[in-house]
N, C-alpha and C positions, 0 to 999 in steps of 0.2 A: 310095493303092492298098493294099489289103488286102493281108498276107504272106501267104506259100502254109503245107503246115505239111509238115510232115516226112513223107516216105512209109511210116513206121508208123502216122500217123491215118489215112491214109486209106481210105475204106472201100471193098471189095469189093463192085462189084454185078454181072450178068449178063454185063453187055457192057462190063467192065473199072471202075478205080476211079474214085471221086469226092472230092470234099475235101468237107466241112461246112464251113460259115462263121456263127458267131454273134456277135452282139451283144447287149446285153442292156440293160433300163432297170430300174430298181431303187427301186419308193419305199420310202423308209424314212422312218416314222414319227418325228416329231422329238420329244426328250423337253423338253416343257417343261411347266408345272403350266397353263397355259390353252391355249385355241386359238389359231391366226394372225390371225383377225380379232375378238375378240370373247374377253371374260373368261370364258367358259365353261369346265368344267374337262374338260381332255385324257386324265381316266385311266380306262385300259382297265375294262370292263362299265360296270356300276349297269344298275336298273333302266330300260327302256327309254323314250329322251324324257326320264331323267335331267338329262342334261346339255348342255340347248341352252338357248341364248338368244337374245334375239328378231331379232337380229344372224343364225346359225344357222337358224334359221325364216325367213330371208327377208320379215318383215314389212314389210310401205310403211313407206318414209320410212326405217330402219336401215340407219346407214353404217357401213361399216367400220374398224379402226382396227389398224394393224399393231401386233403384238406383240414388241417388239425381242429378248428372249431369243430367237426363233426365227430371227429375221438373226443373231447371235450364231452359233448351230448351225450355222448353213448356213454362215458363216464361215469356223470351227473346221475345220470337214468340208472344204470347199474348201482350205486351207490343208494338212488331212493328207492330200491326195489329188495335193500338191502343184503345185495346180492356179493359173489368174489369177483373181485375186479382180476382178471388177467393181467400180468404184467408185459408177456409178450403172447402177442396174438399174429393168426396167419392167413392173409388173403390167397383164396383161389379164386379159379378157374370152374363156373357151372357151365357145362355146354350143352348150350340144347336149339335149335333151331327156331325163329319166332321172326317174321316182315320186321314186328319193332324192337329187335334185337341187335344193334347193326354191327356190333361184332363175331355175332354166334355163338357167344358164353358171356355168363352175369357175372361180373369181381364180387364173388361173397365171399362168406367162413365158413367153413365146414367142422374139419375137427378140432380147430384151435379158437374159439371165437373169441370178443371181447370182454364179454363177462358170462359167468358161470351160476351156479346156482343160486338162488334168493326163492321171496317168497312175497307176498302181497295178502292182508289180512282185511278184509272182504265183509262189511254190514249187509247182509241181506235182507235184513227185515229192521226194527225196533229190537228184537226177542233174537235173531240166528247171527251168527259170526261166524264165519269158517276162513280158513287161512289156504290159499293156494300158491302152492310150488311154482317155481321159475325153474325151469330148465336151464337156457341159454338167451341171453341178447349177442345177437349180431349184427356187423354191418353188412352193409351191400348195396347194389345200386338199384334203382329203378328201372325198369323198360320202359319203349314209348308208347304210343296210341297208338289202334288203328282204328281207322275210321273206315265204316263200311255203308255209310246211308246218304253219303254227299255223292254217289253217280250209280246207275245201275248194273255200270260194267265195269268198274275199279275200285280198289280198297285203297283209301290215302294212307299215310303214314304221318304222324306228329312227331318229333326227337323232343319238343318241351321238357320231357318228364323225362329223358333216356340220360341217367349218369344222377339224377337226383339222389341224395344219399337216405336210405331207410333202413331203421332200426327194427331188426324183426327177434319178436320177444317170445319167443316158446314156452309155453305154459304145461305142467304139467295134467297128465287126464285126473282132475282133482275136484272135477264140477259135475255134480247130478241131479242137477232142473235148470230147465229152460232160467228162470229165474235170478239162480247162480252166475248161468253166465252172462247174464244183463250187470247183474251188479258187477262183477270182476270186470267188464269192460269200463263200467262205468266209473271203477274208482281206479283202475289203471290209467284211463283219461284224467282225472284229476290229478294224477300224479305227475302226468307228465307235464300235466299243463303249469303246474306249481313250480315244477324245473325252468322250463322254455326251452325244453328241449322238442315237443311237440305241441304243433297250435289244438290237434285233436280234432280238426274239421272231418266229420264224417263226407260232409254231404259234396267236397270238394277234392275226397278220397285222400286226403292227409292221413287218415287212419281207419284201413280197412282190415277185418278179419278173415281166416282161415279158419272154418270151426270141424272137428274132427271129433267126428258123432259114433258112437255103437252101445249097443245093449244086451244087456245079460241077464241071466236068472240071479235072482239075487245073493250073494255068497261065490256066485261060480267065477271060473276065469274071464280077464276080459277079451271081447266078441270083436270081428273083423268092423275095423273100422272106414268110414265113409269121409271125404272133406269135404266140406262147402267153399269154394272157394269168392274170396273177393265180398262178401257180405260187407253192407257197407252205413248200416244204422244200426244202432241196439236193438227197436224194435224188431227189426228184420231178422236178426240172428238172436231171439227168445221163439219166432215164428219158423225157423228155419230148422232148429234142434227139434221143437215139438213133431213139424212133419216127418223129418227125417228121421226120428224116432219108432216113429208111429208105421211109416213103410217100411222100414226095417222088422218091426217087431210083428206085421202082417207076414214080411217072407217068412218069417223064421216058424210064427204058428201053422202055417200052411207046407212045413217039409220042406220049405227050400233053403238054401245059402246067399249069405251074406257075400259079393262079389267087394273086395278092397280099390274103390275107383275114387276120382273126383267127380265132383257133381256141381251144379249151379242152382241156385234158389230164385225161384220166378213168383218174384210178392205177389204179382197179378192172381195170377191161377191156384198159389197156395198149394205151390209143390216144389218138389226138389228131381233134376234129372240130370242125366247122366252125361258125363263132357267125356272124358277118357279117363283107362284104366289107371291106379295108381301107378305112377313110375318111383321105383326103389334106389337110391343115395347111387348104386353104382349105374343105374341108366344115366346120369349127370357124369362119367367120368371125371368126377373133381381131381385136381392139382393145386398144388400151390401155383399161385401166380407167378411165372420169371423176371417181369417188371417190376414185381413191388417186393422190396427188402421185407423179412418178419417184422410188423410194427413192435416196439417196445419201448417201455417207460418206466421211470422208477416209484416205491410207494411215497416218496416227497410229492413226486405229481401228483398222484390220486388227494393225497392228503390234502393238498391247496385247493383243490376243484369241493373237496368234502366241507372246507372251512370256509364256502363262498355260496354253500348250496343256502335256499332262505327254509324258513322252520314250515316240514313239511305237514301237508294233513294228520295223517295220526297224532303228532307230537302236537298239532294245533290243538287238534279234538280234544286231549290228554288236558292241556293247561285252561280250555277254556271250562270241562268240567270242575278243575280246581281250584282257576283264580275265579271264577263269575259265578259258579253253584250251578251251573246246567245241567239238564238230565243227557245221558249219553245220545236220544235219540237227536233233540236237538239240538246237541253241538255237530254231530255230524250232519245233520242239516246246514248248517253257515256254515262249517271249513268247504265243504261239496266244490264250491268255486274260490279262488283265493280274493280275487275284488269284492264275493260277498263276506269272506270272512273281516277282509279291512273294514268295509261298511260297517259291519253289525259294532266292530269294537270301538272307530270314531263315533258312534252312534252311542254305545255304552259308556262312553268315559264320564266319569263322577257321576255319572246313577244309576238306579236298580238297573241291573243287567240283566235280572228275568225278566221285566218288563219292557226292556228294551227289544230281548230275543222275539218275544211272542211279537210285538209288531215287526220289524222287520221280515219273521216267516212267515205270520199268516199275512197283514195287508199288504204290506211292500213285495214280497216274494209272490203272495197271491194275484197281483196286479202286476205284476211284471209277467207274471206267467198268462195270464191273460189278453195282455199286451203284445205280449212275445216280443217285449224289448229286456237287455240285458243291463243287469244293476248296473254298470260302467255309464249308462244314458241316463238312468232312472230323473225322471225329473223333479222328484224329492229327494235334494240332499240327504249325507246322515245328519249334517246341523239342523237342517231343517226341522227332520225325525227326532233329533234331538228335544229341539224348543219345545216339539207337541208332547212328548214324554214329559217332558220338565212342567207345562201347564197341567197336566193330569197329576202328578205327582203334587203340584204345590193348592190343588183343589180350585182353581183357575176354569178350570171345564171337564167336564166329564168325561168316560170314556163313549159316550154315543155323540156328544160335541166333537169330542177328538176326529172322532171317524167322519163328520161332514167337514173339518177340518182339513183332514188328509186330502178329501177330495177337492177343496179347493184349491189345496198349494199344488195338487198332481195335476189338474186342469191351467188352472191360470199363473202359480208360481204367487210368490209373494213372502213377507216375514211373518211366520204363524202369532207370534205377540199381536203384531201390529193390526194381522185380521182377526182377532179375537177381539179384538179395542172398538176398531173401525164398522166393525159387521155387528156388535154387541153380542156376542157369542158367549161373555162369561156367565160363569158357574149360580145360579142363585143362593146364596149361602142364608142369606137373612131369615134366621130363624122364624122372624114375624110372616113373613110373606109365605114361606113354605107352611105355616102353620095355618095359614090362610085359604093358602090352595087346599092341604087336608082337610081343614074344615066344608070347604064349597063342595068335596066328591062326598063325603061322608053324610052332610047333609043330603045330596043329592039322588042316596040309594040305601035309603034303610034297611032295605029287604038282602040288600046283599051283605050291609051289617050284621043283621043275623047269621047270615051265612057262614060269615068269617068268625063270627066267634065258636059254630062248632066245627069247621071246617077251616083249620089256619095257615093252608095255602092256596086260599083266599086271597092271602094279602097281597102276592103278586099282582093280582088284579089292581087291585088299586093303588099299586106303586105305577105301574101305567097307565093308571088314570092322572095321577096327580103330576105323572112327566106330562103327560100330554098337555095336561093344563098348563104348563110353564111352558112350554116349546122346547121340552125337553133340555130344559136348563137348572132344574131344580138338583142339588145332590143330593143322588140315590138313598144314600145312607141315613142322610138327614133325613128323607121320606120314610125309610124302613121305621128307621127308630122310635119317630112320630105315631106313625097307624100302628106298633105294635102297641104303643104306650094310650091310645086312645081309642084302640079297638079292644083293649086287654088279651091280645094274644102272645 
């Protein structure tokens, strides 16, 4: 039985709330250098009809031949999903008619799949955790393109993508806000990308969703459900639940029924409409496949594939709050990508590592995001980040130095020592001369002496008076300390 969800998701409609209830199927594209059945090569474009073989074109007489790096993948991925690995698993026969189908049926799994149940535990806020069910990961293959806008009187056909092998991950309906299922895709992405078993390219359809939508009175059974097929950004399918939510829960206030169909989400217009009715497991007549023996393997396999997997997100999260003192929010912030979680810890080695975290996520991660370049480019090293930590740390420069610092090694590059030397960037520490600068603002504004002796956050003021008078090289601290000791507050 599906959980109910908390009475902050639920939605407001006319005649009182409703809950959404979603599940979700997920194929992700497997990275391997051929296809599932057939040596052709799996990498995304080339020219069209590139990369098929006669295998992929469904010639008479071409049989299949499994590609074992792809049971590999789907291994891996079952294993991070901490799912039951199948020992023997059994490909069929989906028949259904499609231009880019060019056999007439898809080689998946039906009632024997790969792997079996697991579960995927889910940060959706700082504050909510929720944990969602894995049904089933299966293998199968891809269909090809069709192309409908290169003539006004023919559909082309692409075989590119037709036999490409994809891992389709069945979730259970364990998600109720839009919300939910952002984050669930979003750390299922991570997961996989952690493996290498998928690159997670939304935008090049490496990893597109099925989302399967319906809504209830809160407590009651769950309601005829809708699919969104092919949704292909997270944004897209947060925007795609809400609507489809929302027309749903319009029929149902107005007396009508919910119809069980597929449907397609049209970002433009910000709606969801209707492709065809749901088709039921026996409209596919599935079979086992006659060409492909029951795949099976023993648990020594699983086990060598478990002992090669690298230490996944959660288990990252788990030791970076124990070995470096982080707060949960962010360490799940740096494991999020695995290059940023290497970063932030070359970046962290032999010094304060909460100090280290906050720059790497707010400047580094905020100017990357900015940028819209990915930390693998970033053009400040972690050494780099390192050295400016290591000057703040040893009272070298400030934290507002550091930060015109950052900027120049991110524009121009260079050793941050060596532009702290050359640029005359260091810290003023000389007691004499900061005592100096307090003396010239102090002198400078009586009236606001007054001020600050009945009012003693005041002093801020005049901590940025006497940075400004230095070029903002004076330490902070050493200012504080001074104007409370000379202002008597």
């Amino acid at each position: 039985m599906a959980t109910e969800a908390a009475p902050t998701k639920l939605i407001k409609g006319a005649t009182g709330d409703w809950e959404v209830v979603i599940g979700m199927e997920i194929h992700a594209q497997v990275t391997s250098s051929a296809k599932l059945f057939s040596g052709a090569s799996a990498e995304y474009g080339g020219a069209p009809n590139d990369h098929v073989s006669l295998v992929d074109a469904a010639m008479p007489g071409m049989l299949p031949v499994i590609n074992e790096e792809c049971v590999k993948q789907a291994i891996r991925t079952g294993l991070g999903l901490e799912a039951k690995i199948n020992l023997r698993s059994v490909f069929d026969r989906k028949n259904y008619f499609y231009p880019d189908l060019p056999q007439g049926y898809q080689i998946s799994q039906y009632k024997h799949p790969i792997v079996g149940e697991g579960s995927v535990i889910v940060d959706v806020s700082p504050s909510e955790r929720i944990t969602v069910g894995i049904e089933r990961l299966h293998l199968e293959q891809d269909a090809g393109k069709s192309l409908h806008d290169l003539s006004a009187t023919e559909s082309h056909v692409d075989l590119n993508r037709s036999g490409v092998a994809l891992m389709e991950i069945v979730s259970k309906p364990d998600m109720r806000s839009a919300e939910e299922a952002r984050a669930y895709v979003s750390k299922l992405r991570t997961i996989l990308r952690y493996i290498g078993s998928c690159d997670g390219n939304m935008e090049q359809g490496s990893l597109r969703a099925d989302v399967n939508v319906s809504v209830r009175r809160p407590g009651a059974a769950l309601g005829t459900r809708c699919e969104i097929k092919n949704v292909n950004s997270i944004r897209f399918i947060g925007q795609a639940i809400e609507v489809e939510a929302r027309r749903q829960i319009g029929i149902l206030e107005d007396g009508g029924k919910i119809d069980q169909e597929t449907r397609l989400f049209d970002p433009g217009k910000g709606e969801t409409r209707s492709m065809r009715s749901k088709e039921e497991a026996h409209d596919y007549r599935y079979f086992p496949d006659p060409d492909l023996l029951p795949l099976e393997f023993d648990q020594a396999y699983v086990d060598a594939l478990k002992g090669e997997l690298p230490e996944l997100p959660d288990a990252k999260r788990a030791r970076f709050i124990a070995q470096y003192g982080l707060p949960p929010y962010d360490a799940g912030v740096l494991v999020m990508e695995r290059a940023a979680a290497d970063y932030f810890e070359e970046t962290a080695k032999g010094r304060d590592a909460k100090l280290a975290a906050n720059w790497v996520i707010n400047e580094l991660f905020g100017r990357l995001n900015k940028e819209g370049v990915d930390v693998t480019r970033s053009p400040v090293s972690s050494q780099a980040l390192g050295a400016i930590i290591d000057l703040i740390s040893q009272n070298v420069i400030s934290g507002k130095i550091a930060k015109d610092l950052f900027e120049i090694v991110w524009t121009e590059g260079g050793d941050p020592k060596e532009l702290v030397e050359t640029r005359g960037m260091k810290q003023v520490t000389d007691a004499g001369a900061i005592e100096a600068a307090v003396d010239a603002v102090i002198a400078a504004n009586p009236d606001k002496v007054e001020q600050a002796k009945a009012k003693p956050t005041m002093l801020g003021w005049f901590v940025g008076q006497v940075m400004k008078q230095t070029g903002g090289k004076a330490n902070p601290q050493a200012v504080n300390d001074l104007l409370k000791r000379k202002l008597g507050v």
